[in-house]
C-alpha positions in Angstrom: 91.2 106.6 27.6 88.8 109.0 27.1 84.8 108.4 27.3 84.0 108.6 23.5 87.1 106.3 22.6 85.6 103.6 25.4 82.3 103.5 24.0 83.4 103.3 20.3 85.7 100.3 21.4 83.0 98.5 23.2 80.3 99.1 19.9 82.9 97.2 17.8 83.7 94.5 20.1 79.9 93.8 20.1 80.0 93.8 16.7 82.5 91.2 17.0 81.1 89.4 19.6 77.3 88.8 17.8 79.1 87.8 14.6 81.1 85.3 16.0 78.3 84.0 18.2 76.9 82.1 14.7 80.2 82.2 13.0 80.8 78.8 10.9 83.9 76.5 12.4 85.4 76.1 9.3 88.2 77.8 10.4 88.1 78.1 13.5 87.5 75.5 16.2 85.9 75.0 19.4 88.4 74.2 21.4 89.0 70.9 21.8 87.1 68.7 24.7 88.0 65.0 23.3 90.4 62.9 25.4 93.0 60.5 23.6 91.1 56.8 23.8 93.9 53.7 25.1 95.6 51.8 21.8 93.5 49.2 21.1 94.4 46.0 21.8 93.9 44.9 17.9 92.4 47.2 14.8 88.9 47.4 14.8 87.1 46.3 11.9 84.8 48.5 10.0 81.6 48.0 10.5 79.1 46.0 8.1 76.3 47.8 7.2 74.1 49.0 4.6 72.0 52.1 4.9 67.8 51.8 5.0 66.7 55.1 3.8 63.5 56.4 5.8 60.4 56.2 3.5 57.8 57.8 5.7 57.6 61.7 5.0 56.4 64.8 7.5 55.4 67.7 6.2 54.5 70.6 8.6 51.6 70.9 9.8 52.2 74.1 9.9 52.9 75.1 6.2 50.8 77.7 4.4 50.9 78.8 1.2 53.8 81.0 -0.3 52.7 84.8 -0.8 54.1 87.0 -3.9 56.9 88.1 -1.4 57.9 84.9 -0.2 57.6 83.3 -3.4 59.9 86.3 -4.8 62.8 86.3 -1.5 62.9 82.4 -2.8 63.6 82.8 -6.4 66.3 85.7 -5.2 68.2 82.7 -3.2 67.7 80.0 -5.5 69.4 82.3 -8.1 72.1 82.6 -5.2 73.0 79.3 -4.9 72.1 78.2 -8.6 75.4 81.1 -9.3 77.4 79.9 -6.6 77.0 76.5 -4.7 77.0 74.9 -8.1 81.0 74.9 -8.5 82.3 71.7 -8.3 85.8 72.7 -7.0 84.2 74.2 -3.9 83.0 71.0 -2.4 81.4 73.0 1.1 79.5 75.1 -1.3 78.4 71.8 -3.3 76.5 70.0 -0.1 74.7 73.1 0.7 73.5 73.2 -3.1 72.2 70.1 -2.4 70.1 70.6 0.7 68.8 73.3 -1.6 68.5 72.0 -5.0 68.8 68.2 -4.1 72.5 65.7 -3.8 71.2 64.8 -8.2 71.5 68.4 -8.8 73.9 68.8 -12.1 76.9 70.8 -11.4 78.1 73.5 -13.7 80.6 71.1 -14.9 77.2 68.7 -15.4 78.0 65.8 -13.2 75.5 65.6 -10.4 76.2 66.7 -7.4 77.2 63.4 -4.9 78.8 61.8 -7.5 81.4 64.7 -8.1 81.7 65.1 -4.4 82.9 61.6 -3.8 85.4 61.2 -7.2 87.0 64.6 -6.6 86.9 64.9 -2.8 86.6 61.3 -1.3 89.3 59.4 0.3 90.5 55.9 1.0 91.9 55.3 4.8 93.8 53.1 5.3 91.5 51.3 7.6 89.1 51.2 5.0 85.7 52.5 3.8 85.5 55.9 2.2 85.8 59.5 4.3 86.0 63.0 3.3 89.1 65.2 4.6 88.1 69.0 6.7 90.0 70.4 4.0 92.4 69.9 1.0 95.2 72.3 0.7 93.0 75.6 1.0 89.7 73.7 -0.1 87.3 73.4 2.8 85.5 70.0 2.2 84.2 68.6 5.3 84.6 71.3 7.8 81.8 69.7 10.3 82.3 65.5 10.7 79.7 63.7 7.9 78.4 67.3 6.6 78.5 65.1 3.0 76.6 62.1 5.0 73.8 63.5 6.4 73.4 66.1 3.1 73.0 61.9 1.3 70.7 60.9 3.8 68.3 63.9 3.6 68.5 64.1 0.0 67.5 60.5 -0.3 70.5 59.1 -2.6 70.7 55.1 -2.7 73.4 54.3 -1.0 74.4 51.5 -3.3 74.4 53.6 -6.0 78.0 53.3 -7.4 80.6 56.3 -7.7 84.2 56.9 -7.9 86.5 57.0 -5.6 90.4 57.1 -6.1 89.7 56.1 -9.6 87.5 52.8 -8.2 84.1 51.6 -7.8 82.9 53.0 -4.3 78.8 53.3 -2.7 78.0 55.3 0.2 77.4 52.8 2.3 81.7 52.4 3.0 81.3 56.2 3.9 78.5 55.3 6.2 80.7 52.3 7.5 83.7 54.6 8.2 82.1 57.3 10.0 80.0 54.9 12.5 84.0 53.1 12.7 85.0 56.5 14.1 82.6 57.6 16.4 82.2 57.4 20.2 81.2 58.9 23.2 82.7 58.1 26.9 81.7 60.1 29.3 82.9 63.4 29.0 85.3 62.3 25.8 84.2 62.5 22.5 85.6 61.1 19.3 85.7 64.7 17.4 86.3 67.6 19.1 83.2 68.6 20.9 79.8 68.6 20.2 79.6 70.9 17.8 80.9 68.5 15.2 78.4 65.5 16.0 74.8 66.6 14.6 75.5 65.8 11.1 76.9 62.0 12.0 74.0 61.5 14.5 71.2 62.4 11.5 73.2 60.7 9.1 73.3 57.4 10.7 70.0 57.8 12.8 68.4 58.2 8.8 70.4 55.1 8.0 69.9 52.7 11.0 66.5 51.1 11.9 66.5 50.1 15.9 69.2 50.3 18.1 72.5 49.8 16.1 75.8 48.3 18.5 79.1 48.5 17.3 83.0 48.7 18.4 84.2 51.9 17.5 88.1 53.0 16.6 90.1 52.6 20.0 87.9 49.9 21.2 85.0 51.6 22.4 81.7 50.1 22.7 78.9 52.6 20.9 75.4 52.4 20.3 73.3 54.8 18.6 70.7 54.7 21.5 73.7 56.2 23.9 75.2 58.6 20.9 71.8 59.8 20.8 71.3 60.2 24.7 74.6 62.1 24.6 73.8 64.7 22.4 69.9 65.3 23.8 71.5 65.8 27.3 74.3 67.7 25.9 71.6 70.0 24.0 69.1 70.3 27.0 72.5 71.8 29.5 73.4 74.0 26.7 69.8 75.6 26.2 69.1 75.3 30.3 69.9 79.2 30.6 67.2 80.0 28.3 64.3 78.2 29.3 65.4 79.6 32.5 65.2 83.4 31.1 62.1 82.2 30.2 60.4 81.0 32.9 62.0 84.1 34.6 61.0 86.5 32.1 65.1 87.6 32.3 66.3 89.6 29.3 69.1 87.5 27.5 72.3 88.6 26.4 74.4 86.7 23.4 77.5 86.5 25.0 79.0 83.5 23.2 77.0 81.2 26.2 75.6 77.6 25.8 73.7 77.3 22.5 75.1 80.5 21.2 78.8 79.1 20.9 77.7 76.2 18.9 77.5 76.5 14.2 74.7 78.2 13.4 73.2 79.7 16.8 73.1 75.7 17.7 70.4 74.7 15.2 71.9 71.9 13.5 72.4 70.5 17.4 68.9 70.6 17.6 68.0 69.2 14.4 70.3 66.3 14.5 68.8 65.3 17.9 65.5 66.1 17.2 65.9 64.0 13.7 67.1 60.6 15.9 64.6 60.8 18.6 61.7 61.1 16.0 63.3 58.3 14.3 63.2 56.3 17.6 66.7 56.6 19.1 67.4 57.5 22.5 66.8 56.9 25.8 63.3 56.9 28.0 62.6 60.8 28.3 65.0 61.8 25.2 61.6 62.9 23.6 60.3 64.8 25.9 63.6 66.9 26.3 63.8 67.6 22.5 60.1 68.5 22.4 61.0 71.2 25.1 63.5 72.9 23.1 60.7 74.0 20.5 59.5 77.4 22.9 63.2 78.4 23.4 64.0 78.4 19.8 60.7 80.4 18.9 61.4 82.9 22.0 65.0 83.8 20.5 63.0 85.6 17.4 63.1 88.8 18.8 66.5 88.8 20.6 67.9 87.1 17.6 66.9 90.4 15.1 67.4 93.0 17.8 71.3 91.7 18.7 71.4 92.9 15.0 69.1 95.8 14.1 70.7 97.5 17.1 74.1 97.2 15.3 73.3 98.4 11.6 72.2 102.3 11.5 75.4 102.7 13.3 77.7 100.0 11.7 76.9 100.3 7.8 80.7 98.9 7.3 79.4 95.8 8.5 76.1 95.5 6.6 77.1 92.2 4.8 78.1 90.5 7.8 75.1 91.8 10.1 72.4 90.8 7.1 73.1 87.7 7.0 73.2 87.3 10.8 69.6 87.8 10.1 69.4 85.2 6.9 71.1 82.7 8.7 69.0 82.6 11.7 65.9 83.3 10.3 66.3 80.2 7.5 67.8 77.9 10.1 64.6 78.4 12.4 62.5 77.9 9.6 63.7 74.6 9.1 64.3 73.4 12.4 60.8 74.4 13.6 59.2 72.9 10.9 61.3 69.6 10.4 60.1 69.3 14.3 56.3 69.5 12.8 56.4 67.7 10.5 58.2 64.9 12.5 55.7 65.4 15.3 57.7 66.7 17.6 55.6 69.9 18.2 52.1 70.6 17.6 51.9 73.9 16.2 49.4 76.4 18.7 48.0 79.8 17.3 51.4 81.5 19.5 53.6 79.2 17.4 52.4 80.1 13.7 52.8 83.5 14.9 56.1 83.3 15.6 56.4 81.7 12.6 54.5 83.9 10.2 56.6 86.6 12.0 60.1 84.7 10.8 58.7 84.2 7.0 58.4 87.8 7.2 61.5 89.2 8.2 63.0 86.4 6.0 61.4 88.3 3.3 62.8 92.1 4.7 66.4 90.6 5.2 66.1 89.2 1.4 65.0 92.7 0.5 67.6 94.2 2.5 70.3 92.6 1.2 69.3 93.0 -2.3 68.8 96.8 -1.8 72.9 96.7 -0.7 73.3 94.9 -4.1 74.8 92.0 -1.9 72.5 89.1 -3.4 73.7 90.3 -6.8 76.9 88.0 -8.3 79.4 91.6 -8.7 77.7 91.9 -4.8 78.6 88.4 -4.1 82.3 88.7 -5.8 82.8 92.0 -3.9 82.4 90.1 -0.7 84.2 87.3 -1.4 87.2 89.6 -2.7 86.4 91.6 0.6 85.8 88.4 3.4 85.5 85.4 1.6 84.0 83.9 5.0 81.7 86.2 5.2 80.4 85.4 1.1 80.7 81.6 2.1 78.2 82.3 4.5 75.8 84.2 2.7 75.5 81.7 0.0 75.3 78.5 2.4 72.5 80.6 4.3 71.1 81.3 1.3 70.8 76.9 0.5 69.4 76.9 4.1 66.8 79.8 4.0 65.6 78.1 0.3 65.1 74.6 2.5 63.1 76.5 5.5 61.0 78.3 2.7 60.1 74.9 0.8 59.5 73.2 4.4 57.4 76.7 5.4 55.0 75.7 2.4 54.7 72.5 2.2 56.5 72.0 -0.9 59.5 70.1 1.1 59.1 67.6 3.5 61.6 65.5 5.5 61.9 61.7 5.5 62.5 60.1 8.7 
């Protein structure tokens, strides 16, 4: 193989590699690190609970108020997921409309948002309760465990508020009693299939539980969500170990698939469901102080972050969709996470920190102006991808619900309950 051949095989194959270091797991996923649990002597019942929606709201310290750049990048997205996560027969798109929008949101079809979720998508085990499947037929629904839960939780919907389900009266609260049924954690065994899939059921029921809440899960496993919540700190803190390390170090990083970079989303939803249930109490002694330290390696991954792409796209313009919104995806998820940890008081923003912060609002805003200059934030942009990599337009407009929620928690205009 000659030289020029090598090095254009090893350019492409780190395209591949930095887009699959944040690609979604809706179709593809982690490999599996659950063990079977031992039949259970009898069934389990479902649990009996009722959610207890936090009341108290944070708002970050950190906000400031939105600039005519800022305040134009978020009408671009909201016009993004207004056109697209509005569709009621794309269920995944729905839930991140709501994050954006809010779970009332009407639909295009005018039903609100929750309410179509559970009558078109919700099912009835036959253990009882109410779940929603990964996926009907080609329809991705659930991809990530209680994606639909915690989306309820954060957007504050009374959980005895009645829908349909199967044709029949439902609440949320047999959702919630179904999904703490089915989770566990035992040791190195897990009751999905790795960790990747647990953030959204630990903020879900962390939102919904007050004090430590015990229960027998499916298979006869004893669970509380003081140990679920220990699990996942611990299991965040080893995955992000490399890079306070590099840190301390000063050691360049390379994305390489490692730790946090394997997890959804660069592994921000794994901090934010952890950080959401320690601030709400959960945990173990020292559970705090670990999710408090993974503020300054989430902040330091700004610049590697942008550069894994900006090194990519002068020479790689056939993958300008994908490597954009690399950049939208990472930049709005780090918006929200490091703000949701302000205004829950995990971190006290210091004049470093709004930096880094002021630094992320602003290449929010270049990425939004990017992508619009390629005509990609546009709806015959949007269809052209989807007809092109419909992966790659699912992305775009579920980054787009999460870059509106960073903005409106960047400003002060959104706030998080807990």
């Amino acid at each position: 193989m000659n030289r020029n051949r090598a090095l254009g095989l090893g350019v492409a194959l780190g395209v591949a590699l930095l887009v699959l270091a944040n690609w979604p797991r809706d179709s593809t996923p982690p490999p599996a690190t659950s063990v079977a649990p031992p039949p259970s002597p009898a069934p389990v019942a479902l649990p009996a609970l009722s959610c207890t929606l936090p009341t108290r709201v944070g708002r970050s310290p950190a906000a400031v108020d939105a600039d005519d750049a800022l305040k134009h990048a978020r009408e671009v997205l909201v016009g993004v997921v207004r056109a697209n996560d509005l569709d009621p027969g794309n269920p995944w798109a729905v839930v991140h409309g709501m994050l954006a929008l809010g779970a009332d949101e009407p639909l295009t079809d005018g039903r609100p948002a929750f309410e179509a979720l559970f009558a078109d998508f919700a099912e009835r085990p036959k253990e009882g309760g109410v779940r929603f499947p990964p996926k009907r037929g080609s329809i991705r629904v659930e991809p990530h465990t209680d994606l639909v839960l915690k989306a309820l939780t954060e957007g504050g919907i009374a959980f005895d508020r009645v829908v349909t389900v199967g044709g029949a009266p439902a609440t949320a609260n047999e959702l919630l009693q179904h999904s703490v049924w089915r989770t566990w954690v035992d040791g190195a065994a897990l009751s999905v299939d790795s960790y990747n899939d647990l953030p959204w059921t630990l903020q879900g029921v962390a939102a919904c539980a007050p004090g430590d809440l015990a229960w027998t899960a499916e298979g006869g496993h004893p669970m509380t969500l003081d140990a679920l919540t220990h699990a996942v700190v611990l299991k965040l803190a080893s995955e992000t170990r490399f890079l306070r390390d590099a840190m301390a170090s000063n050691t360049p990083v390379q994305k390489q698939k490692q730790g946090i970079f394997s997890y959804t989303c660069g592994g921000t939803h794994l901090i934010m469901g952890a950080a959401f249930a320690v601030a709400r109490g959960h945990g173990e002694p020292g559970d705090r102080a670990l999710v408090e330290a993974e503020v300054a390696p989430l902040l330091w991954r700004l610049d590697l972050e942008l550069a894994a792409v900006d090194d990519l796209l002068p020479a790689h313009p056939e993958y300008t969709d994908m490597l954009l919104d690399q950049r939208l995806k990472f930049l709005g998820h780090l918006l929200e996470a490091a703000h949701k940890m302000a205004a829950m008081g995990l971190w006290v923003p210091d004049e470093a920190g709004r930096a880094t912060l002021a630094r992320a609002r602003a290449e929010l805003v270049r990425t939004v102006v990017a992508l619009e200059g390629q005509g990609l934030l546009s709806q015959p942009g949007l269809d052209a991808v989807k007809a092109r990599r419909e992966q790659t337009w699912l992305d775009l407009i579920g980054d787009a619900a999460h870059a509106v929620r960073g903005i409106d928690l960047s400003t002060g205009a959104g706030g998080i309950a807990f």
